[in-house]
One Martini backbone bead per residue (centre of mass of N, CA, C, O) as a GRO file, in nm:
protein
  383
    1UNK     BB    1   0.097   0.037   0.022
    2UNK     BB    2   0.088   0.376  -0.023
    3UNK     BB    3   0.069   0.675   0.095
    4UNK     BB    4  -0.180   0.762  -0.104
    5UNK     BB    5  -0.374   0.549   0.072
    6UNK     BB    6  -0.294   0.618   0.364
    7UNK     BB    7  -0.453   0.895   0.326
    8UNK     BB    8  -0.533   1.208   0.320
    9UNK     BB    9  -0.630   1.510   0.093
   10UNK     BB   10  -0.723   1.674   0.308
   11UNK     BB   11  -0.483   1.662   0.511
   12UNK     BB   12  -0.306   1.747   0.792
   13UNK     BB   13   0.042   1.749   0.796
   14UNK     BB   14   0.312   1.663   1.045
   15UNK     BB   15   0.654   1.703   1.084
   16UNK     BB   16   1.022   1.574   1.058
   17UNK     BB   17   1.309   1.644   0.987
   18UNK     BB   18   1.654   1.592   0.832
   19UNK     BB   19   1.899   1.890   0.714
   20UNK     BB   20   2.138   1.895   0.583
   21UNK     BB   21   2.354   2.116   0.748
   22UNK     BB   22   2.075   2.231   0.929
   23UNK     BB   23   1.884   2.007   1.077
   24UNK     BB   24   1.601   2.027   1.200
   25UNK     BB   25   1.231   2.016   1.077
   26UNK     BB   26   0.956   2.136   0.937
   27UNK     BB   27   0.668   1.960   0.784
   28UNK     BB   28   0.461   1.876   0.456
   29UNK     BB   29   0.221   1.811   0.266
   30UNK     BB   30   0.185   1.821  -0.106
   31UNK     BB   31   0.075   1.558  -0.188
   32UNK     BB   32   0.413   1.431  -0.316
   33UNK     BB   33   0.542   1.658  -0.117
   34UNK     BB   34   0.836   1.836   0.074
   35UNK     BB   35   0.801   2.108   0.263
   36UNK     BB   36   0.949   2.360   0.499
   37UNK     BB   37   0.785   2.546   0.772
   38UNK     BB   38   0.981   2.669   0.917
   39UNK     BB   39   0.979   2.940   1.144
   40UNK     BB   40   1.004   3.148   1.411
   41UNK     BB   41   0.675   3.076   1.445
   42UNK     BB   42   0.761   2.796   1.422
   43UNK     BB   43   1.025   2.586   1.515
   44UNK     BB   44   0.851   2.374   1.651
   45UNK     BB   45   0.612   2.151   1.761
   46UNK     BB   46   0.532   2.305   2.015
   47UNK     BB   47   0.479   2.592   1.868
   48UNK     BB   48   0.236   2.466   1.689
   49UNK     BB   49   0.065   2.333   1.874
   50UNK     BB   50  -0.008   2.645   2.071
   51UNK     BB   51  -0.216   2.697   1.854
   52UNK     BB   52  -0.534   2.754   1.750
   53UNK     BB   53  -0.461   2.645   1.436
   54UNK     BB   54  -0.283   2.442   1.318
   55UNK     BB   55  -0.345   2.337   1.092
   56UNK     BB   56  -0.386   2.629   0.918
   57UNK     BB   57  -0.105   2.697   0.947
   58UNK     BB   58  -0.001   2.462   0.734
   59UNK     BB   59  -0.133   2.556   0.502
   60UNK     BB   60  -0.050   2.855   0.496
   61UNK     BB   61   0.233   2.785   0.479
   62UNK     BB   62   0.482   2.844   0.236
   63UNK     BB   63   0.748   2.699   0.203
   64UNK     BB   64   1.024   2.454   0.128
   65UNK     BB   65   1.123   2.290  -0.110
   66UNK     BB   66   1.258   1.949  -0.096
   67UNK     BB   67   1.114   1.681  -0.179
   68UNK     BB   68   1.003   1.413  -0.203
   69UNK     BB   69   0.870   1.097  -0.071
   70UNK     BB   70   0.995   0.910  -0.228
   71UNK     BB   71   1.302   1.047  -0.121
   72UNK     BB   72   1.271   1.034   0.167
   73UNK     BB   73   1.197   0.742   0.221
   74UNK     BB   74   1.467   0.645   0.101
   75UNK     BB   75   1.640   0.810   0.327
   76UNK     BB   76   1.560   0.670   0.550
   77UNK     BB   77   1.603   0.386   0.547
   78UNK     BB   78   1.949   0.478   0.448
   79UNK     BB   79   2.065   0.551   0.652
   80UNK     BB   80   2.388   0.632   0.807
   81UNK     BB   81   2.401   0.955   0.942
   82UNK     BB   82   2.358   1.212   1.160
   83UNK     BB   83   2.326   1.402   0.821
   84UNK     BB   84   2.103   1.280   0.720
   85UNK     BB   85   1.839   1.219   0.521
   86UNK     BB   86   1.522   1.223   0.726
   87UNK     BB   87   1.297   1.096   0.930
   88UNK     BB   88   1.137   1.198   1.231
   89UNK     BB   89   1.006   1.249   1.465
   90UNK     BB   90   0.747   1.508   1.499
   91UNK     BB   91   0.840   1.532   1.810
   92UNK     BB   92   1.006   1.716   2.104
   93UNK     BB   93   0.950   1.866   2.331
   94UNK     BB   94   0.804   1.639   2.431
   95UNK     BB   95   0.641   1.429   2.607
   96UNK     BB   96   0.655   1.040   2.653
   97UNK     BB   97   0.359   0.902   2.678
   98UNK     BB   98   0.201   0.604   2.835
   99UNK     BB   99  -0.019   0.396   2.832
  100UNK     BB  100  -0.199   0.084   2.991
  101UNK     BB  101  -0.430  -0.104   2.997
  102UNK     BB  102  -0.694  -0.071   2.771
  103UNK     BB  103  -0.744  -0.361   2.704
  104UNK     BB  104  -0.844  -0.647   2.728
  105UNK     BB  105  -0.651  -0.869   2.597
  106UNK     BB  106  -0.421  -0.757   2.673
  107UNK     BB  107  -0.464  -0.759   2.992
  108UNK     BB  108  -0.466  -1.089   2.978
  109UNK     BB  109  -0.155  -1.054   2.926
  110UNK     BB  110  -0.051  -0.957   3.152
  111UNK     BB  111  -0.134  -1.167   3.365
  112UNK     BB  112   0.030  -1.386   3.202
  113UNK     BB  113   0.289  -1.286   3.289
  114UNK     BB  114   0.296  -1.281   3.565
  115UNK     BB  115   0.263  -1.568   3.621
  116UNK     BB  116   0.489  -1.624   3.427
  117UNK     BB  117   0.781  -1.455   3.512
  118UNK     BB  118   0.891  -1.429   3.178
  119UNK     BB  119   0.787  -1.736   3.095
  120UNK     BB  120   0.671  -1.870   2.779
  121UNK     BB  121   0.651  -2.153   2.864
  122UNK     BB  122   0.387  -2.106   3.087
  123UNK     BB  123   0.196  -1.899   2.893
  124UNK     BB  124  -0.045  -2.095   2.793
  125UNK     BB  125  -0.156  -2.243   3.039
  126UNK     BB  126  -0.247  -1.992   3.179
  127UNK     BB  127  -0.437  -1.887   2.955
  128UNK     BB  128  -0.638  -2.091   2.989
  129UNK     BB  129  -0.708  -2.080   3.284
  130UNK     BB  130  -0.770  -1.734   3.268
  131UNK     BB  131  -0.998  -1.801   3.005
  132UNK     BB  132  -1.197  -1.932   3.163
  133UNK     BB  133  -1.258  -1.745   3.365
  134UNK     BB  134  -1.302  -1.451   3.224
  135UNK     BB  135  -1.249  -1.399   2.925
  136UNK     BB  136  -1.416  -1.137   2.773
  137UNK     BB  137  -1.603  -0.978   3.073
  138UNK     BB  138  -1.420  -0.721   3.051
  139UNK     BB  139  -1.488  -0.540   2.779
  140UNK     BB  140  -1.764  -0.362   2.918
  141UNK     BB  141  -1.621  -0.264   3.139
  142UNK     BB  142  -1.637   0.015   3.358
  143UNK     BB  143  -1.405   0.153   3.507
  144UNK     BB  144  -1.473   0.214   3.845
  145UNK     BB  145  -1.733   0.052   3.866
  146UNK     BB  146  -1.934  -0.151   4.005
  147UNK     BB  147  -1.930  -0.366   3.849
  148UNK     BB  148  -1.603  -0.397   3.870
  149UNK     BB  149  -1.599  -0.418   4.176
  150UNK     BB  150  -1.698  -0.672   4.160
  151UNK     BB  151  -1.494  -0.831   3.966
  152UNK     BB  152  -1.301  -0.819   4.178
  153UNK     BB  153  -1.391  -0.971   4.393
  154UNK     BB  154  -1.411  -1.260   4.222
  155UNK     BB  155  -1.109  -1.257   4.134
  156UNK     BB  156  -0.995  -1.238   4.455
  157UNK     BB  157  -1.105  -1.534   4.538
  158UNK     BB  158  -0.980  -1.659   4.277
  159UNK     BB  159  -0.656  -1.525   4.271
  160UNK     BB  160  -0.643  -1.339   4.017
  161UNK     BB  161  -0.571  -1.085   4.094
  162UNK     BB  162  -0.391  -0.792   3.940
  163UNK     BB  163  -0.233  -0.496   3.847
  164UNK     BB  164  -0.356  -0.501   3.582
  165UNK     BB  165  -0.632  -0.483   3.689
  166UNK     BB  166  -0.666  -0.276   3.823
  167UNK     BB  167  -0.606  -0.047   3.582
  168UNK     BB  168  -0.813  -0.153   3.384
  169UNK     BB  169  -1.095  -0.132   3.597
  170UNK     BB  170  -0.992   0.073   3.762
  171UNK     BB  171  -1.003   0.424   3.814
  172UNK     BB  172  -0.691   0.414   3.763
  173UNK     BB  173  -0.502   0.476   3.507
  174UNK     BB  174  -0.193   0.387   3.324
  175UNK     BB  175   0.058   0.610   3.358
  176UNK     BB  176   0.365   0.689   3.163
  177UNK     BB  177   0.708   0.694   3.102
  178UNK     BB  178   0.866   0.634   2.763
  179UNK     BB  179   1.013   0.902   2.661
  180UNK     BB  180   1.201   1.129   2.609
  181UNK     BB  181   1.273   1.413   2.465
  182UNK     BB  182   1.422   1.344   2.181
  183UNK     BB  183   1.418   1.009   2.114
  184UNK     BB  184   1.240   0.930   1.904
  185UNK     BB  185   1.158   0.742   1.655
  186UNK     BB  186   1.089   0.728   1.289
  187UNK     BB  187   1.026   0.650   0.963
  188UNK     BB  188   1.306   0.410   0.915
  189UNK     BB  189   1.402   0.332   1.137
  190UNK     BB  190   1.537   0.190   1.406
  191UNK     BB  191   1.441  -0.056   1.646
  192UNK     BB  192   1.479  -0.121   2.012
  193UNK     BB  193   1.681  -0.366   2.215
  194UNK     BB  194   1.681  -0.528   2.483
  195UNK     BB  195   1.908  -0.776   2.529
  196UNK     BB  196   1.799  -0.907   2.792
  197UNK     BB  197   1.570  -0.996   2.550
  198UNK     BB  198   1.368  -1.288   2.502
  199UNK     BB  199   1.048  -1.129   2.544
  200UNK     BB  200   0.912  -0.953   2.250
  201UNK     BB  201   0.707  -0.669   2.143
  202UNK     BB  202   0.487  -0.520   1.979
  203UNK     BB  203   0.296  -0.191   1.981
  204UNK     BB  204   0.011  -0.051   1.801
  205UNK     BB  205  -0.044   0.310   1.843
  206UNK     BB  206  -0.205   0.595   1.925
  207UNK     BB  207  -0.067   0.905   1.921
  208UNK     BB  208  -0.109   1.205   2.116
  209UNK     BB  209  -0.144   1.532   2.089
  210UNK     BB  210  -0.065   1.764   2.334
  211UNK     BB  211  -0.114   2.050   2.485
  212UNK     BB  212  -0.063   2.243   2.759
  213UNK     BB  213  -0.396   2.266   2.777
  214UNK     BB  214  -0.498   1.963   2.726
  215UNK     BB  215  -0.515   1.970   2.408
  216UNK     BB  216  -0.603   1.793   2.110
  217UNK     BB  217  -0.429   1.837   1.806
  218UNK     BB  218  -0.361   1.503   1.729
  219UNK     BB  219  -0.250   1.212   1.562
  220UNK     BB  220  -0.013   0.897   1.557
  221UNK     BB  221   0.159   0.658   1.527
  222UNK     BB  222   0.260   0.382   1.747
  223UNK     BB  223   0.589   0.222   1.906
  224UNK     BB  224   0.587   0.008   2.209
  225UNK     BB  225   0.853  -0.127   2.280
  226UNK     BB  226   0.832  -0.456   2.426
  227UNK     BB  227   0.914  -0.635   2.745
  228UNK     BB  228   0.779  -0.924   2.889
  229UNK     BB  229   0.996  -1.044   3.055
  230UNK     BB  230   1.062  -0.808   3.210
  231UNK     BB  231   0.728  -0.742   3.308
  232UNK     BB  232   0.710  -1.021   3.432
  233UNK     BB  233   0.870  -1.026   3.690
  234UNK     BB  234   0.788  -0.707   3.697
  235UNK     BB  235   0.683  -0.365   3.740
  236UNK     BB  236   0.953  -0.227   3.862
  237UNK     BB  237   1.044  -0.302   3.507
  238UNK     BB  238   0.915  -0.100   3.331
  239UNK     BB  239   1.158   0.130   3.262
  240UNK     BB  240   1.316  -0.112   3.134
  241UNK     BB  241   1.107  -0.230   2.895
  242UNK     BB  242   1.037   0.090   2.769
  243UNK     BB  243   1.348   0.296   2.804
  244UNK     BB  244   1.497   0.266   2.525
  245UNK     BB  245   1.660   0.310   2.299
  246UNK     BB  246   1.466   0.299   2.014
  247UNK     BB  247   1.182   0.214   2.161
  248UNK     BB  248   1.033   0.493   1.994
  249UNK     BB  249   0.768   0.529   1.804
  250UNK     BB  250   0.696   0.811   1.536
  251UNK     BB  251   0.450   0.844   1.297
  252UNK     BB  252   0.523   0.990   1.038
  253UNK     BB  253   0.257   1.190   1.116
  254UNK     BB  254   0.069   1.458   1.255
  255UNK     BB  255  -0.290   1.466   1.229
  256UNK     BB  256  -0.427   1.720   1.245
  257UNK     BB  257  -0.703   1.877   1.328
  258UNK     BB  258  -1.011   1.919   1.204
  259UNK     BB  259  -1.339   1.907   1.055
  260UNK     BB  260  -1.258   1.616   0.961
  261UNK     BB  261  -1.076   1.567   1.213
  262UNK     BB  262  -1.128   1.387   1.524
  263UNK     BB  263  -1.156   1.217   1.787
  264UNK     BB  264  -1.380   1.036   1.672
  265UNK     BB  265  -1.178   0.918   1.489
  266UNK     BB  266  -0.984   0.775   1.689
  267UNK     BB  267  -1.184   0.607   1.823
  268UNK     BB  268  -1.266   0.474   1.478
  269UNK     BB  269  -0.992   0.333   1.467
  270UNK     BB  270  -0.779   0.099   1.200
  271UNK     BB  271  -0.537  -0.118   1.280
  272UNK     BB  272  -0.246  -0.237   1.153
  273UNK     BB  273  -0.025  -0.515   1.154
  274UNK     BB  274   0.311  -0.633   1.002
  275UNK     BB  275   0.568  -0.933   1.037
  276UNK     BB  276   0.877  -0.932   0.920
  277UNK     BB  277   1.108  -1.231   0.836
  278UNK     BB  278   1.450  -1.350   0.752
  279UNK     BB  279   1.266  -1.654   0.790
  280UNK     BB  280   0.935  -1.591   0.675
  281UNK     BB  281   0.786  -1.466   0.892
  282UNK     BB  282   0.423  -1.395   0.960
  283UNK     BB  283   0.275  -1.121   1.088
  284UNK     BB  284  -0.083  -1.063   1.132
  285UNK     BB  285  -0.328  -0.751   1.232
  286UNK     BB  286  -0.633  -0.618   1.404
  287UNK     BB  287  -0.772  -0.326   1.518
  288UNK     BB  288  -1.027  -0.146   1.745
  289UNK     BB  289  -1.082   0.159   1.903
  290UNK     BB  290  -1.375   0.063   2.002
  291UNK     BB  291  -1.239  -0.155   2.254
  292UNK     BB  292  -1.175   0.059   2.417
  293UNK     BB  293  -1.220   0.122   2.804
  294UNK     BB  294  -1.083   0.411   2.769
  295UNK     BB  295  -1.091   0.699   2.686
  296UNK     BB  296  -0.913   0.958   2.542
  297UNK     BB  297  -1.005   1.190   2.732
  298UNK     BB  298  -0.943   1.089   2.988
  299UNK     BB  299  -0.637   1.005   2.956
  300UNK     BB  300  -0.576   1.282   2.959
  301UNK     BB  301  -0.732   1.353   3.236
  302UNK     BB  302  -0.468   1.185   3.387
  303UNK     BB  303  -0.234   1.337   3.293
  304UNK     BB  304  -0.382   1.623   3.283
  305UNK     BB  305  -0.383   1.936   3.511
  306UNK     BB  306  -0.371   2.007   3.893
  307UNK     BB  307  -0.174   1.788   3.893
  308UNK     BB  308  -0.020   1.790   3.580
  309UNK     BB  309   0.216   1.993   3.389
  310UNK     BB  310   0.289   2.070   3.033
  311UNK     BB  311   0.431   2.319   2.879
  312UNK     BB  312   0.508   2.140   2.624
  313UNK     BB  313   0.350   1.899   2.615
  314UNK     BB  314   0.226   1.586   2.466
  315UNK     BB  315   0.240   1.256   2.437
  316UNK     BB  316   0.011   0.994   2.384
  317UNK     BB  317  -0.020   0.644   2.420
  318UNK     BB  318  -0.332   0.446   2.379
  319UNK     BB  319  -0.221   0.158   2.359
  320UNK     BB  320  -0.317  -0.234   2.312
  321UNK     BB  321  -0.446  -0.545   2.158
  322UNK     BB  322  -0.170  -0.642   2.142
  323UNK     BB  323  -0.075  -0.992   2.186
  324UNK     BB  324   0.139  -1.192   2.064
  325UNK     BB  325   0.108  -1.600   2.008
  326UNK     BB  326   0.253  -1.657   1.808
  327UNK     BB  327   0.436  -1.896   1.665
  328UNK     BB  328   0.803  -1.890   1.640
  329UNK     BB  329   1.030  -2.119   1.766
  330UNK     BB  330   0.797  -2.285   1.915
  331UNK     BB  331   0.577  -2.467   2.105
  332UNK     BB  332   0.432  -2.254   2.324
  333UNK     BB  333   0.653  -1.965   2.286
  334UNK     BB  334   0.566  -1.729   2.111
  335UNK     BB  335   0.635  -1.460   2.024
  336UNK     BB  336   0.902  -1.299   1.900
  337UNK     BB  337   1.186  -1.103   1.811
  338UNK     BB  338   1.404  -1.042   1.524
  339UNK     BB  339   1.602  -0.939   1.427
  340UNK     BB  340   1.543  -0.772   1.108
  341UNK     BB  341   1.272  -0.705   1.127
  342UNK     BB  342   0.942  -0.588   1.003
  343UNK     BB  343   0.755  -0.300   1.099
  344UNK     BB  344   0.381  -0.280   1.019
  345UNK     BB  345   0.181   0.064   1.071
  346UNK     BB  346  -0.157   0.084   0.995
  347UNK     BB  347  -0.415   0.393   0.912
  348UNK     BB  348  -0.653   0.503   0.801
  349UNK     BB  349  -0.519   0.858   0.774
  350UNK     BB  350  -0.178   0.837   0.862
  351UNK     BB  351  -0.070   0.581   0.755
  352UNK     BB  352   0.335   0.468   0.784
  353UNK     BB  353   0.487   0.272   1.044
  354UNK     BB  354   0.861   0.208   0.974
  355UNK     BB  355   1.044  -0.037   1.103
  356UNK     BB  356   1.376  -0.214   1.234
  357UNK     BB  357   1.517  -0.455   1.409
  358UNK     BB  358   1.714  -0.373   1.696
  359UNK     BB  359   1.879  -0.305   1.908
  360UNK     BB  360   1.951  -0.099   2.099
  361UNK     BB  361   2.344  -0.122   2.115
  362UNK     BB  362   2.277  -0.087   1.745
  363UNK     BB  363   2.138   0.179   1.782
  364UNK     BB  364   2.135   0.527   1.700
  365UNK     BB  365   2.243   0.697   1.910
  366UNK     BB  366   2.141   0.935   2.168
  367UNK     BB  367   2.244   1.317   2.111
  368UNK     BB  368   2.007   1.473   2.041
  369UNK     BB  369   1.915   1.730   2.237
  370UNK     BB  370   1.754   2.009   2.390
  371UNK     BB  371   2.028   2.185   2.332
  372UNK     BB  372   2.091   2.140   2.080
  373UNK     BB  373   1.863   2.252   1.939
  374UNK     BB  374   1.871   2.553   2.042
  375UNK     BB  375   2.143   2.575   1.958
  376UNK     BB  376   2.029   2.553   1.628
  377UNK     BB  377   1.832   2.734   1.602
  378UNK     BB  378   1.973   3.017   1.711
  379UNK     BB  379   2.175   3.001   1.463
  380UNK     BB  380   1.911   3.029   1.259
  381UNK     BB  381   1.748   3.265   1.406
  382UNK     BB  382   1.438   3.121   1.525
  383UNK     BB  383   1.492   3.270   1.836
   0.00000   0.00000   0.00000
C-alpha cells in the first residue's frame, strides 16, 4: 500500500525531518511533495501545537520545497550518518508518556505475563486457565464502576487479581513515562531492543498530540517496544522494559485535528500491524479503537491537569489490544522479534510506520537532545 493510499487528500500533516548542513525541521506534505514549513513564528513543533488552529497554520503556512515523499522514504530507509536526510518522530520538545492495559485483550495478557514471570514456556497454559475464568467478560466493564468492582470481588476470591486487572478495570489508568523529549526515532529508522530481552513484541498504538492547555491537536501512528518477560517478571522493571535507546517510534507524520478528523476520527480509527522476518515468519493482525475500555478524553484528563503540567505539552501512546502469541520459534513459546524483523504499522489516514528491528545497543544512539536543538535553532536565528 502507498503512502496516498493511506492518507487523506484533505489531511493537515506535520512532521519533521533532519535536512543535512541544516538541522531538524518541521515539515508537511502536498500531494507527494515535501514543504520545510520552519520559521520563527513556529520552529518547533511543540511550539506549532501551541497555536489555536495549528491545521490552519500548516495549510497556510507557504514553505520551501524539499525533495518528494519518495526520495524522503528512500532516504530514511537508507540514512547511515547522522547528518543524513531522514524522516524524525514529529514530536520534539513534548514529554513522551504512554498508557497501558486499555484493552481487554492486551489486559489479560498482562496478567498471563505476571503469572508467567516473564517465561514464555509457561504462558500457555496460564493462558488457558486464565481465559476459562475470566474470557472476555472484562470487555464491556466500565473502569472504575460498581460493575468493575463487584468484577474484582470475584477474581480476588479466585486468586486471580493482579496489578494489571487494578489499571484495567479500576478507576486509575496507568500513564507512565515511555521516553525522554527528542529520543523518539520516526519511520524508517532502527526500532531498539534490550539485549537481555528474550520474550517481546511491538505494540501499534495511536499517539496523541497534546498542547500544553490539556487539548488534543491531532494523533499519529506508534510503536510503544515492549520487553513482555522484562515486565512480567516485576511491574518494578516497567522503566527497564519501556525506556531503552530507539524503543519509541512515532510517526510518520502527526495528522492535525481540523473540521474533518477529530478525536471521535480516533476513537473510530482501525490499526493493522504487520511483522516480516528474514526467516519467512508473517504476523498479521487488525484491531479497533472502538474496543477500548478507558475513553482517549478520560486518558488525557488522568494524565494532565491540577495535578500535573506539561508545559510543552505531551504525546500519549493509547495503548494496544495487540499481544501477539503466534508461535515462532518453538511450539508453545509465543512470539518475540528476531533482528531485522520489519514492523509495519498502518491505519487508514494516518499513513504508515516502518522500522525495522534491531538492539538498543546497536542501534543510532540518541545524541541529539534539548541543549542542541536550542542551540541549533538560535545558530539559524529561529529563536
Amino acid at each position: 500500500m502507498t503512502l496516498q493510499e493511506t492518507l487523506s487528500p484533505d489531511g493537515a500533516y506535520l512532521g519533521r525531518i533532519w535536512r543535512p548542513g541544516i538541522g531538524p525541521a518541521l515539515i508537511t506534505l502536498r500531494e507527494a511533495e515535501v514543504f520545510d514549513i520552519t520559521s520563527a513564528h513556529a520552529p518547533t513543533t511543540r511550539d506549532l501545537l501551541e497555536k489555536d488552529n495549528p491545521a490552519g497554520f500548516v495549510r497556510d503556512a507557504s514553505g520551501e520545497r524539499v525533495c518528494t515523499w519518495a526520495e524522503l522514504e528512500h532516504a530514511s530507509t537508507h540514512a547511515s550518518g547522522p547528518d543524513d536526510l531522514r524522516l524524525l518522530a514529529p514530536c520534539d520538545l513534548q514529554a513522551i508518556k504512554a498508557c497501558g492495559v486499555t484493552f481487554a485483550r492486551s489486559m489479560l495478557e498482562r496478567v498471563i505475563e505476571e503469572r508467567a514471570a516473564g517465561d514464555p514456556a509457561r504462558a500457555e497454559a496460564i493462558r488457558a486457565k486464565v481465559t476459562t475464568l475470566i474470557g472476555d467478560s472484562l470487555r464491556d466493564l466500565v473502569p472504575g464502576s460498581e460493575e468493575a468492582a463487584r468484577v474484582k470481588a470475584v477474581l480476588q476470591a479466585e486468586g486471580l487479581w493482579s496489578q494489571y486487572l487494578e489499571v484495567g478495570i479500576g478507576p486509575d489508568a496507568e500513564v507512565f513515562t515511555k521516553a525522554q523529549p527528542l529520543s523518539a526515532v520516526g519511520h524508517g529508522a532502527a526500532i531498539g531492543l534490550h539485549p537481555i530481552s528474550k520474550w517481546n513484541n511491538p505494540e501499534p498504538e495511536i499517539v496523541l498530540a497534546v498542547a500544553s492547555s490539556g487539548d488534543v491537536k491531532g494523533a499519529a501512528l506508534g510503536n510503544d517496544v515492549n520487553l513482555r518477560d522484562v515486565e512480567g517478571r516485576s511491574a518494578l522493571l516497567l522503566g527497564k522494559a519501556k525506556d531503552n535507546n530507539a524503543a519509541a517510534a512515532i510517526g510518520p507524520f502527526i495528522r492535525l485535528f481540523d473540521s474533518d478528523f477529530t478525536l471521535n476520527d480516533v476513537r473510530a480509527a482501525q490499526l493493522s500491524l504487520r511483522v516480516e522476518g528474514e526467516d519467512g515468519f508473517v504476523l498479521s493482525g487488525h484491531s479497533s479503537m472502538r474496543e477500548i475500555s478507558r475513553d482517549p478524553a478520560d486518558l488525557v484528563a488522568q494524565t494532565c491537569g491540577a495535578h500535573h503540567q506539561y508545559p510543552d505539552g505531551f504525546m500519549l501512546y493509547l495503548g494496544t489490544m495487540f499481544a501477539p502469541i503466534k508461535d515462532r520459534d518453538a511450539e508453545g513459546a509465543g512470539f518475540t522479534h528476531h533482528e531485522n524483523d520489519l514492523v509495519t504499522i498502518s491505519s487508514p489516514g494516518f499513513g504508515a510506520l516502518v522500522n525495522r528491528v534491531t538492539l538498543s545497543t546497536k542501534a543510532p544512539p540518541w545524541t541529539f537532545g534539548a541543549a542542541a536543538l536550542m542551540r541549533n535553532l538560535a545558530g539559524r536565528g529561529l529563536l
